[in-house]
ZAFIZA-252995 format. One record per residue: x, y, z of N, C-alpha, C in turn. Coordinates in steps of 0.2 Angstrom, whole numbers, plus 5000, padded with zeros to 4 digits. Atoms other than C-alpha are relative to their C-alpha. Example, Ala and Ser with C-alpha at 12.3 -4.5 7.8 and 13.67 -1.06 7.14 Angstrom:
! residues 2
500449945000506249785039500450065000/499649944999506849955036499650055003/
***
This chain:
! residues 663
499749954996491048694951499650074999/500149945000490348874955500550044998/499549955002491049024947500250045008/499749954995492049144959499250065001/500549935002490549294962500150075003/499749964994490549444968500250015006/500250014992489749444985500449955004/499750044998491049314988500850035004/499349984995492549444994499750035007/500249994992491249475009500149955003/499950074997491749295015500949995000/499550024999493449315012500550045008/499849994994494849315028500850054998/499649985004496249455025500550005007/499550004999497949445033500650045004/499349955000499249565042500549995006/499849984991500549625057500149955002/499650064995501449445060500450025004/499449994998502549465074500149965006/499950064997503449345084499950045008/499949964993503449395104500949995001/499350005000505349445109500449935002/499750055001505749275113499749944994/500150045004505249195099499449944999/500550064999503949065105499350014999/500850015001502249115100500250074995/499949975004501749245087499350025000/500549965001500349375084499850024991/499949965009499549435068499250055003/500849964999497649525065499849984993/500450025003496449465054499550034997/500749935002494949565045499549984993/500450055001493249515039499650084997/500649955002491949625027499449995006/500750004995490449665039499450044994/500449975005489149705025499450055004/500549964996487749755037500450095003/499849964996488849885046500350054994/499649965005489749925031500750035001/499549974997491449925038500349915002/499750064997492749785043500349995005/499650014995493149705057500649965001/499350025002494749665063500149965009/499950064993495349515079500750005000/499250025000496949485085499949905000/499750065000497549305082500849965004/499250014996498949195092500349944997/499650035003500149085083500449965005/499550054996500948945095500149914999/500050074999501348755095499949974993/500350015007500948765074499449995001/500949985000499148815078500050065002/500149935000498248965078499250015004/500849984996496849025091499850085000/500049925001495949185090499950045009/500049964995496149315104499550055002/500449955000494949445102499449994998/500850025002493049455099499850084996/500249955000492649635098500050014990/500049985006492949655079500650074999/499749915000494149835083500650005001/499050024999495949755085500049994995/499649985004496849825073500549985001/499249985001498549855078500249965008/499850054994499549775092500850015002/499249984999501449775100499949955007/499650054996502249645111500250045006/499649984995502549705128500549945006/499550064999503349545134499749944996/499950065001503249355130499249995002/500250024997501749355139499350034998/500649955001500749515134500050034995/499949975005500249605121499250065003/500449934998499649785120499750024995/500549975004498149885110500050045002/500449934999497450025107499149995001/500850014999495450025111499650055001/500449954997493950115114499649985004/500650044998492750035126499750015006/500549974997492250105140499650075000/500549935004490950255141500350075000/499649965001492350365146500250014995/499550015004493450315132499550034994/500750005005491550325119499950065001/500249914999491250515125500550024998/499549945000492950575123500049994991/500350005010492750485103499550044999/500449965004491450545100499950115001/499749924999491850735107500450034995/499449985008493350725093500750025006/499550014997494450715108500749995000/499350035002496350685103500249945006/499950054994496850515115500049924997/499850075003497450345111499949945009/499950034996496850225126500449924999/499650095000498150035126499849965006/500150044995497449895135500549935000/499650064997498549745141499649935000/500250074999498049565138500549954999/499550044998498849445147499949934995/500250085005498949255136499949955005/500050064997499249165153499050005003/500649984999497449225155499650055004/500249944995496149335161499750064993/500249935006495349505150500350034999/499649935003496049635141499850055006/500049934994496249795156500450044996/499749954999496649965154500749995003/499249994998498550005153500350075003/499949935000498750175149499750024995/500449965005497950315141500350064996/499649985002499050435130499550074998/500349925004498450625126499950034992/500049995006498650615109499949944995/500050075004498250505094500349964997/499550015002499350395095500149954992/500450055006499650315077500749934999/500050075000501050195081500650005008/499549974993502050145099500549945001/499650074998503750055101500050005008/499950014994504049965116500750005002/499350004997505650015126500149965006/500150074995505549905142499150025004/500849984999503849885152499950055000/500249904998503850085158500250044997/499649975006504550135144499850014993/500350015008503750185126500350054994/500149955003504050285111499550004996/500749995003502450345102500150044995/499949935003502350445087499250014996/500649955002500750555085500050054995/500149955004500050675072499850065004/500349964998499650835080500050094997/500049925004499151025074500450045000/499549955002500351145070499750085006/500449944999499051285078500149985007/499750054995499251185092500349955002/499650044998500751085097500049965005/499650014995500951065112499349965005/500550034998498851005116499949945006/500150054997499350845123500350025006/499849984995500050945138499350045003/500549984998498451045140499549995004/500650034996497051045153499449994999/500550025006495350985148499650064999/500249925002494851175149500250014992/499649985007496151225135499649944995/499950055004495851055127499250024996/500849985003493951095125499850074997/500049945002494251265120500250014991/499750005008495251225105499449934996/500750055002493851065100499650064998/500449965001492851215100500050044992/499949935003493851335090500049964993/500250035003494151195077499249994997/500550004998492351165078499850064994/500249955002491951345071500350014992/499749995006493051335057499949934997/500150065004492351175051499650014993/500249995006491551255035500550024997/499549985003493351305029500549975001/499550024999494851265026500450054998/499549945002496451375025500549944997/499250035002498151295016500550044999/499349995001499851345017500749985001/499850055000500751215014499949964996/500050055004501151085001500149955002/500750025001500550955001499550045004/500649984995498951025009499349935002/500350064996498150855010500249934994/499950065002498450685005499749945002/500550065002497750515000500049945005/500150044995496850425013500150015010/499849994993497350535027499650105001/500349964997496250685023500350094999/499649934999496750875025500650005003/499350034995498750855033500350085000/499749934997498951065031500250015006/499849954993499951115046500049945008/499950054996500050925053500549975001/499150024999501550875061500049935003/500050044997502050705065500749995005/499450024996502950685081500249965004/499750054996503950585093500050005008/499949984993503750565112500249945004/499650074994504550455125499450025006/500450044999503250385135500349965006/499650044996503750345154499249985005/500550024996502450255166500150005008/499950024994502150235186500650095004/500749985004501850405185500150004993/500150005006501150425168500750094998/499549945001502650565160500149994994/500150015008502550625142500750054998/499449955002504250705134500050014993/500050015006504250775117500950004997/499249995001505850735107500050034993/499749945006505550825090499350055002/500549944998504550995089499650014995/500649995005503051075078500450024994/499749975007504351145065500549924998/499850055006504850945060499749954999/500450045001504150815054500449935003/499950065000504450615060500249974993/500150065004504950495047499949945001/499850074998505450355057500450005006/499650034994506050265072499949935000/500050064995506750125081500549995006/499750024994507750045095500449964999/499450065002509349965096500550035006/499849984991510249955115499450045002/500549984994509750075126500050064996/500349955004509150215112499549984994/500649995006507850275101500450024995/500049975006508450315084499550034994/500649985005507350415073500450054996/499849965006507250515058499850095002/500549974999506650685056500350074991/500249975008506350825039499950075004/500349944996506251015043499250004996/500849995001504451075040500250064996/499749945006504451205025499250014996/500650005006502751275014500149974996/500050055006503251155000500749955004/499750054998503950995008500449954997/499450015002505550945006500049934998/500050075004505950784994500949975004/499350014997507850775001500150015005/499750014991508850785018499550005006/500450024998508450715033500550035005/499550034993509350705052499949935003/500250074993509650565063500350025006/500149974994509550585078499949925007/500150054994509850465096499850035005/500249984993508950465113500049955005/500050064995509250365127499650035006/500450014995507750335138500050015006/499950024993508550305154500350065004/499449934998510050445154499750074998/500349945004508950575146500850014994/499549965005510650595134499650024994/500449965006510150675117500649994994/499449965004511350685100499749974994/500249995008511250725083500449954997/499650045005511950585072500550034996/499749975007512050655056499550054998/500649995005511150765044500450004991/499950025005511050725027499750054996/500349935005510650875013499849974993/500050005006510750764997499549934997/500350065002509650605000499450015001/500750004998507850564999500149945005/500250054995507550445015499449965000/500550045000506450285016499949985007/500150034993506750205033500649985004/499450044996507750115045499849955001/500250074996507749945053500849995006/499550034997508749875068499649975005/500450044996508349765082500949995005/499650044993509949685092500950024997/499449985003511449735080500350064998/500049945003511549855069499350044998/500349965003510750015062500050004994/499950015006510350005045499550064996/500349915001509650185034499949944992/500149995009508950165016499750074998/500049945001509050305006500350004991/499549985005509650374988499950064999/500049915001509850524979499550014992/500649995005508550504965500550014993/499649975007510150564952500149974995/499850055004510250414942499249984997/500650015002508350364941499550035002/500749954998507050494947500049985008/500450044991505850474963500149935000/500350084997505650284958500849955001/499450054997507750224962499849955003/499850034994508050094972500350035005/499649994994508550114989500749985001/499350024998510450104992499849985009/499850014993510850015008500550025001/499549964994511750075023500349995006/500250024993512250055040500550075002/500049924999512450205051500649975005/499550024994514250185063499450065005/500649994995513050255077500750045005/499449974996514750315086500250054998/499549955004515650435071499150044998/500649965001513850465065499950024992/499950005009514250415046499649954999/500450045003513450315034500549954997/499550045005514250165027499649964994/500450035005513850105012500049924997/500050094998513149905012499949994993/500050025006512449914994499650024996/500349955005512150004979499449944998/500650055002510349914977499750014992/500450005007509549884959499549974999/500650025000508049804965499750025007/500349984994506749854979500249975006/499950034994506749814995499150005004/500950004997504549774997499549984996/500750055006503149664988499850074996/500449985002502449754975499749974995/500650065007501249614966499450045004/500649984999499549674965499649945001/500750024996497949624974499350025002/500549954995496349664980499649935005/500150064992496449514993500550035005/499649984993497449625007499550065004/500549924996496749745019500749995008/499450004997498249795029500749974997/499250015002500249765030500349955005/499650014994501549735040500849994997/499250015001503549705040500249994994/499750015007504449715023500649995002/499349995000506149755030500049995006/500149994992506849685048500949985002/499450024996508549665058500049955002/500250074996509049495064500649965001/499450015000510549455071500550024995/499649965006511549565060500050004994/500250005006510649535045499650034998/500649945002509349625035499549944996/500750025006507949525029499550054999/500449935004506849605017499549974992/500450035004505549565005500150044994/499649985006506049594987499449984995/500550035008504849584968500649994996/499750025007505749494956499549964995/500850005005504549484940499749985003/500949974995502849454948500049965004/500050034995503449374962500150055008/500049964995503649444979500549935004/499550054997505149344989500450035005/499449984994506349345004500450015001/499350005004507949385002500350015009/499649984995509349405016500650024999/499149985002511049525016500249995007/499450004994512449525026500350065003/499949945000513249655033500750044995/499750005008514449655016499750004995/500750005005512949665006499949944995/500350055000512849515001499349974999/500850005004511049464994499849945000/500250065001510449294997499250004999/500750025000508849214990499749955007/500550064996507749115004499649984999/500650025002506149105002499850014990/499949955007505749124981499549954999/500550045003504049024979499750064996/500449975007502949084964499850055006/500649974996501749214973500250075004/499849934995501649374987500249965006/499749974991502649385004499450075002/500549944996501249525012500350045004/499949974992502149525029500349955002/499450044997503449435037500150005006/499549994993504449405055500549944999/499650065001505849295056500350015008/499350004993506749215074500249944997/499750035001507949125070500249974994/500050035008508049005055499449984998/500850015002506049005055500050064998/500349945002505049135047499149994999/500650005002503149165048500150054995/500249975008502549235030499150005002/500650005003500849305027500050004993/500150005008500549255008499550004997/500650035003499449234994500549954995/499750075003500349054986499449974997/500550045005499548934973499250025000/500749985001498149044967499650005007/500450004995497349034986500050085004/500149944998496849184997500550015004/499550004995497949235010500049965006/499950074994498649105025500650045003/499450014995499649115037500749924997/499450055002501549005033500550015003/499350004995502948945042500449974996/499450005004504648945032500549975004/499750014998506148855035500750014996/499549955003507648985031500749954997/499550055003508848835027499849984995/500450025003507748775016499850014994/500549975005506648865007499349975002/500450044997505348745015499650035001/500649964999503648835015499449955003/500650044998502048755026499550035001/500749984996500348805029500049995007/500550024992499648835045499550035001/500649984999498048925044499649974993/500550025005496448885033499350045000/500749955001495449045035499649994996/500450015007495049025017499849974997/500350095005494648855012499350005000/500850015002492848875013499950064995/500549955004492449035004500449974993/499850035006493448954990499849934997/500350085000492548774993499949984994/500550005007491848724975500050054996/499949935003492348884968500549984992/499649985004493148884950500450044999/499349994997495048944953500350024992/499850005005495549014934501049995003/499250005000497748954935500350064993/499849935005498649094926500549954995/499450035004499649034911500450044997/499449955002501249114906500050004993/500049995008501449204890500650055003/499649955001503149294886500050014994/500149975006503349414871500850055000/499549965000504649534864500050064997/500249925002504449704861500350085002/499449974999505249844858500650025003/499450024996506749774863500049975007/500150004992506149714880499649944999/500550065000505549544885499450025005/500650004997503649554892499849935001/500650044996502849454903499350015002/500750004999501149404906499749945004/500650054998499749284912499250004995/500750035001498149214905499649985003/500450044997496749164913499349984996/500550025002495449044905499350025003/500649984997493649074907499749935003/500450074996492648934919499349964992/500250065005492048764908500150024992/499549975008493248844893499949934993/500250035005492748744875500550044994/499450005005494148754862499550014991/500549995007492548774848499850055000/500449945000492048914856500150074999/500049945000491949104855499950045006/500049974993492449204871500150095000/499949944999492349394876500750005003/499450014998494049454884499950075005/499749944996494649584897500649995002/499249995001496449664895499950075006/499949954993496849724915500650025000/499349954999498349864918499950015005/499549954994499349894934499950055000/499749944997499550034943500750024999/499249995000501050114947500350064998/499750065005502050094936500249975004/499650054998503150034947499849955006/499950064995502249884953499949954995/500050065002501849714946499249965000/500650045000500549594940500549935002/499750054999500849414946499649975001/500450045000500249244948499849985007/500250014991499249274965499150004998/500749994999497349274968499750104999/500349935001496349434960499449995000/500450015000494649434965499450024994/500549985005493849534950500349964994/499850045004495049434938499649945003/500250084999494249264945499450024999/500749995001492549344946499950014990/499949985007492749394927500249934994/499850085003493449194922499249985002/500850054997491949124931499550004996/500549995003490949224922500050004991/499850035007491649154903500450054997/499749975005492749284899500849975002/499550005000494649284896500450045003/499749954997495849394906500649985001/499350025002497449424902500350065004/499749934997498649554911500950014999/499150005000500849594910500450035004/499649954998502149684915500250064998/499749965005502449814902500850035003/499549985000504149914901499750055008/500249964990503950044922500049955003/500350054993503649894932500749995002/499550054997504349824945500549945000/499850074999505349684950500749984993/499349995005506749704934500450055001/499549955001507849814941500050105000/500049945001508050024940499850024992/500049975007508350034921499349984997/500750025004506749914914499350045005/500549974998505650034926500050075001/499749905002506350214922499650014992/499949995008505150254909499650095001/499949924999505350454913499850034992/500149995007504550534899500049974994/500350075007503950384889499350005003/500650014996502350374898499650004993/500750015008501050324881500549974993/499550035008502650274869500149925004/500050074999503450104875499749965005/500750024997502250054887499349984998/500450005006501050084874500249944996/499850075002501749974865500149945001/499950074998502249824874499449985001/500450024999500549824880499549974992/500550005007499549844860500549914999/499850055002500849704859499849925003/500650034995500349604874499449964996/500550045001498849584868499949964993/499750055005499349534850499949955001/499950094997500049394858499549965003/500650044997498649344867499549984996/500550015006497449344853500349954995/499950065005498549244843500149935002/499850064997499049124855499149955003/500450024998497349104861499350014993/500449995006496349114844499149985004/501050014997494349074854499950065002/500049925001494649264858499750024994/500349955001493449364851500450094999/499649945000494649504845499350094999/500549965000492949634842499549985010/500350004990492349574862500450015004/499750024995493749624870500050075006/500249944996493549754887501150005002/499349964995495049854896499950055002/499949974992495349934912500649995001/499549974996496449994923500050045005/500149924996496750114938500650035000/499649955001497850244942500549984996/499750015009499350214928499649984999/500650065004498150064923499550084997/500349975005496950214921500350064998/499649975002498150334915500049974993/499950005004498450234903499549974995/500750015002496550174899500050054996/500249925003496450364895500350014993/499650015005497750354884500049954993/500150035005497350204874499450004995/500549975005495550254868500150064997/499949945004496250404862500649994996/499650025004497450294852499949954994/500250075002496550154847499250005002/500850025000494650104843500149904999/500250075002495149914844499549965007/500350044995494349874861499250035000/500749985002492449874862499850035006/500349924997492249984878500549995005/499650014995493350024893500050035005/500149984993493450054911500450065001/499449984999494450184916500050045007/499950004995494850184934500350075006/499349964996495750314946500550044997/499649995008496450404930500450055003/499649955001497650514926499850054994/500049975007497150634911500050074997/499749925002497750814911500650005008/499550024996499750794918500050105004/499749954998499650984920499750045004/500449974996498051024931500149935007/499850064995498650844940500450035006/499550004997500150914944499950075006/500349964994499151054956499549995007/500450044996497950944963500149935003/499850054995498650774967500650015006/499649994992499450744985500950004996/499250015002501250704976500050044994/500249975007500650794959500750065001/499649955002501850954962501049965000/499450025001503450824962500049954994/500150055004502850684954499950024991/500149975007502250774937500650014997/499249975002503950844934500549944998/499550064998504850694939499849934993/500450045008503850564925499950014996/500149995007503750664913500450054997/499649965000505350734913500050084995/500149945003504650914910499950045005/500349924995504051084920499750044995/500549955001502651174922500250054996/499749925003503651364918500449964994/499549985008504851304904499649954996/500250045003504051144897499249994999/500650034998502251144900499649964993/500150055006501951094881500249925000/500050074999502750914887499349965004/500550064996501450884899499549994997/500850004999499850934890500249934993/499950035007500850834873500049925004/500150064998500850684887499349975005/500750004997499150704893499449994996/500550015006497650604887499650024997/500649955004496350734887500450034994/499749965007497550814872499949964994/500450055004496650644863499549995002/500650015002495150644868499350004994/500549995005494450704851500049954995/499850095002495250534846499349965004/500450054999494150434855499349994999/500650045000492750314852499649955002/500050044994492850194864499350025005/500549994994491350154875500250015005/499249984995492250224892499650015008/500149974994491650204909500550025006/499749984995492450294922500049995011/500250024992492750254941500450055002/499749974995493150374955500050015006/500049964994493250464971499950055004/499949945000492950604978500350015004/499349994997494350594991500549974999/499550025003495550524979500550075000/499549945002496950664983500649964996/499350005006498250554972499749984995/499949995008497350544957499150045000/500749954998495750674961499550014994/500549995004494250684955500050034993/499849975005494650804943500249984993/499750065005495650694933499249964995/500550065005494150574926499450045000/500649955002492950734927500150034993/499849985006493850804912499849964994/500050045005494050654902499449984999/500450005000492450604906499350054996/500349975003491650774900500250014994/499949985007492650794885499649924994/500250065003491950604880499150034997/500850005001490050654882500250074995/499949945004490650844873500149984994/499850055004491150714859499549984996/500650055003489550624858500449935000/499750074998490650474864499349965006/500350034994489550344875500450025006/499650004993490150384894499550015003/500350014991489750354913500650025004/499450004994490550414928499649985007/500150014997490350334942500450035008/499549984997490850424957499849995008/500250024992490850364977500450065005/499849954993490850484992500349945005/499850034995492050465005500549945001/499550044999493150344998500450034997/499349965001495150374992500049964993/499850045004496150304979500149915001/499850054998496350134989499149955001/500650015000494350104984499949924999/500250085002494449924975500549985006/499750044995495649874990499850005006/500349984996494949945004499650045003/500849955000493350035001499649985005/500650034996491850005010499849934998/500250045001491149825008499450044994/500550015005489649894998500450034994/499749985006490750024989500249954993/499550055004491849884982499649964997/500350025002490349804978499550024993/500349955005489549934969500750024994/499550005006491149964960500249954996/500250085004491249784953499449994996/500549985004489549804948500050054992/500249955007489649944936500949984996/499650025003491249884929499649964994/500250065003490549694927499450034994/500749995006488849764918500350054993/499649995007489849884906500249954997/499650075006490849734900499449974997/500550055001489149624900499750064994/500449955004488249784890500450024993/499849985009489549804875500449934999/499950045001490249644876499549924996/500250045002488949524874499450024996/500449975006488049634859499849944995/
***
């Protein structure tokens, strides 16, 4: 068998956006391919009918998609030399083109004045759309191409500066968002007629559609962005009516779902566990304009197993005849669940593995997964059941003859808390021999490791090392209490993991306790930071996306001015000695650790800044360090960076390990 290699996630098939057509009988997804040459991925619509799957698109640029009946589905595009001029002008404009299945080519639908970033379908003539647009200018998408080219201009002119007044002032993955408003507009056709239904002073959360109304969310607009109350708000398309639900002053909001029954709101008040609660469920009486409450939740309501085999999403939470399916993490799994409208909680689906993205009609479910150590598939479930089958086989070749480490379970006990983990053997593993290691940490905190396909964990077996990873005390998937670790950040964390590895080294005695590497990214590298400035037992370490001064964090990451406070249950003005006493660089004159650094330089949730510090004080030291830093990508680099990037950052990982490892 050949080892996993790197060049080999340029051959893999990534997965998203299942969704059945309104009657149920065929089903769409999108599909996404590294293109190395281009440096950039392309992305197809795929159709799902009859238990086979044919591709629909060729262009590579189908992304996103929406069901306009049984028959047709809608995109977004760019393709003619109109549509190519007004891109590249910097134009605001979202053109949808209509593609029939009964045959024929994708045609222009319509063309929207702003860009649009997602669009429900109300009936054919009927849309609601929700756009980002300037604060400076609102109203643009009303404008004539005079005004419109005037402001391009003015824009334009002020492209060497930036002004902020407004917190966040940008954010991860999305850029500069000072003075960006996301809003709502009802979207009528035959003629084309655009009506704004929130204004520049709110932001959108959310919407959807249930009868003959939009319900959506909305957040007043304020210089520091509001973490609590929300409104809800109803509109009917047809009657132009308009009414205010409710407003809520004491909850933080996540979303809604409905589809043919009810309304259902998730939300909490943060007062019991910080930002990272669970969401209580809801359902909204849509008449009186109250919240009922379905059920005080104690686990999520959304995968969070890690990966870096996904590129895209789709549905975690959906309505279905009066039910709420919903993807849930229980320990490093990622599973189906379904409540009732008495909250009620039932398991369905609960194979090892990740759910990604889901749809359900009826007593079926398509799932996109990652199952038995394979890459992501498409899968058709049978809700009675539990019944899971393959129906796609994107990935069977780039895995052909490929050496596949199976994770082995190890549980431990520490500091009062059971930890789990995984092992993975190194490819043609010898029981005489002597092997290097790599000990990998989660983000987060509050997500999970699990037994799914990791491509740099396979690439890392293949190449004879050992690779082990856990849970520690934050994580997901056990509830509110085992992932509240509000000012513990470096204590029992710390622990479970130093323990962790104990156990692996004793359980696996062919470990090389003096060869063993460790990494991590954001918490992962957080607490990379952390553990060379606690310990000299690993022989050199990555450290990723970091965290390493909680108190310059707390000014410069996108979430930093809530988040800081919230974690490390302290403040700037009264506490500021908690953060810097929880902040790595306050040990870096500990460290001796060989220590390379990964970053970005438009990583606004863990900035540059962060691994520049830790990094300087390393070499101020006379500690070995590297920083490696990539223009242009975020904090979402090892998942969906560029094809070469992602390459290059494997690279200087893999050769660190190689370069103090195999001394």
């Amino acid at each position: 068998m050949k080892p996993v290699e790197q060049t080999d996630i340029l051959n893999y098939r990534f997965l998203s956006g299942v969704r059945y057509c309104p009657n149920g009988t065929r089903a769409a997804f999108v599909t996404a391919n590294a293109n190395e040459e281009e440096n950039c991925y392309e992305r197809r619509l795929w159709l799902y009918e009859n238990g086979t799957v044919r591709q629909l698109t060729d262009l590579g640029k189908e992304g996103r998609f929406v069901w306009l009946d049984n028959d047709r589905l809608l995109f977004p595009a760019v393709r003619s030399a109109k549509e190519k001029k007004r891109a590249e002008e910097k134009d605001p404009f979202t053109s949808y083109y209509v593609l029939d299945l009964r045959g024929g080519e994708a045609l222009p639908f319509f063309t929207l004045p702003f860009a649009a970033e997602e669009l429900l379908v109300l009936d054919e003539t009927h849309f609601a759309a929700a756009a980002s647009v300037d604060k400076r200018c609102p109203d643009l998408y009303a404008a004539d191409d005079e005004a419109r080219a005037a402001f391009r201009k003015e824009l334009a002119e002020q492209a060497d500066y930036e002004v902020f007044d407004e917190l966040p002032f940008w954010f991860n993955g999305a850029g500069v968002v000072n003075g960006q408003r996301r809003r709502l507009f009802l979207v009528s056709l035959d003629p084309l007629r655009i009506e704004p239904l929130t204004d520049s002073t709110e932001e959108l959360l959310d919407m959807v559609r249930l009868g003959g109304e939009v319900y959506y969310a909305v957040r007043p607009c304020a210089p520091k962005m509001m973490l609590r109350g929300y409104s809800l708000r109803a509109a009917n398309w047809k009657t132009g009516a308009r009414r205010n639900l409710l407003d809520d002053p004491d909850r933080m909001f996540s979303g809604l779902a409905a589809a043919d029954t009810w309304l259902w709101l998730f939300a909490h008040t943060g007062s019991r566990f910080g930002l990272n609660e669970n969401d209580w469920v809801w359902r909204v009486d849509t008449e009186a304009g109250t919240l009922l409450p379905v059920r005080e939740e104690e686990q999520n309501l959304y995968g969070s197993v890690g990966s870096d085999c996904r590129l895209g999403g789709g549905r975690s939470v959906l309505e279905h005849r009066g039910r709420l399916y919903h993807l849930t993490t229980r320990e490093g799994s990622c599973m189906l669940h379904r409540m009732d409208a008495g909250g009620a909680d039932t398991p369905l689906i609960t194979k090892p593995g990740s759910i990604d993205a889901f749809d359900v009609c009826g007593d079926e479910a398509l799932l996109i997964a990652l199952y038995d150590m394979r890459l992501q598939e498409l899968y058709r479930a049978d809700l009675r059941t539990g019944e899971v089958v393959r129906i796609s086989r994107f990935n069977d070749d780039a895995l052909a003859g490929r050496y596949v480490a199976q994770p082995e379970p190890i549980e431990i006990q520490s500091a009062g808390a059971s930890i789990g983990g995984w092992v993975l053997r190194p490819k043609d593993f010898d029981p005489q021999k002597r092997y290097p290691a790599v000990f990998d940490i989660h983000g987060g905190p509050k997500t999970v490791y699990g037994p799914v396909f990791y491509h740099e964990m396979q690439l890392w077996a293949g190449m004879g090392y050992f690779v082990f990873f856990c849970n520690p005390t934050g994580s997901d998937g056990r509830g509110n209490t085992f992932a509240d670790i509000r000012g513990k950040y470096g204590t029992v964390d710390y622990q479970n993991l130093m323990d962790f590895a104990d156990a692996v080294l004793a359980a696996y005695p062919q470990i090389d306790p003096k060869r063993v590497c460790e990494t991590g990214g954001s918490y992962g590298g957080f607490m990379t930071n952390w553990i060379i400035g606690h310990t000299d037992r690993f022989c050199c370490a990555a450290s990723q996306r970091s965290i390493s001064n909680w108190l310059s964090f707390r000014g410069t990451s996108d979430i930093g001015f809530y988040f800081a406070d919230d974690q490390n249950s302290a403040d700037l003005y009264d506490s500021p000695e908690l953060l810097w006493a929880r902040s790595p660089l306050r040990y870096a004159k500990n460290v001796v650790t060989p220590t390379l650094f990964i970053h970005s330089d438009e990583d606004y949730r863990c900035p540059l800044e962060q691994g520049l510090q830790m990094y300087a004080a390393l070499v101020d030291r006379g500690v070995e360090a590297r920083i490696c830093v990539f223009h242009g990508e975020n904090h979402e680099l090892s998942r969906s960076g560029k094809p070469k990037h992602r390459l290059r950052r494997l690279r200087e990982i893999t050769d660190w390990f190689e370069a103090h490892s195999r001394a």
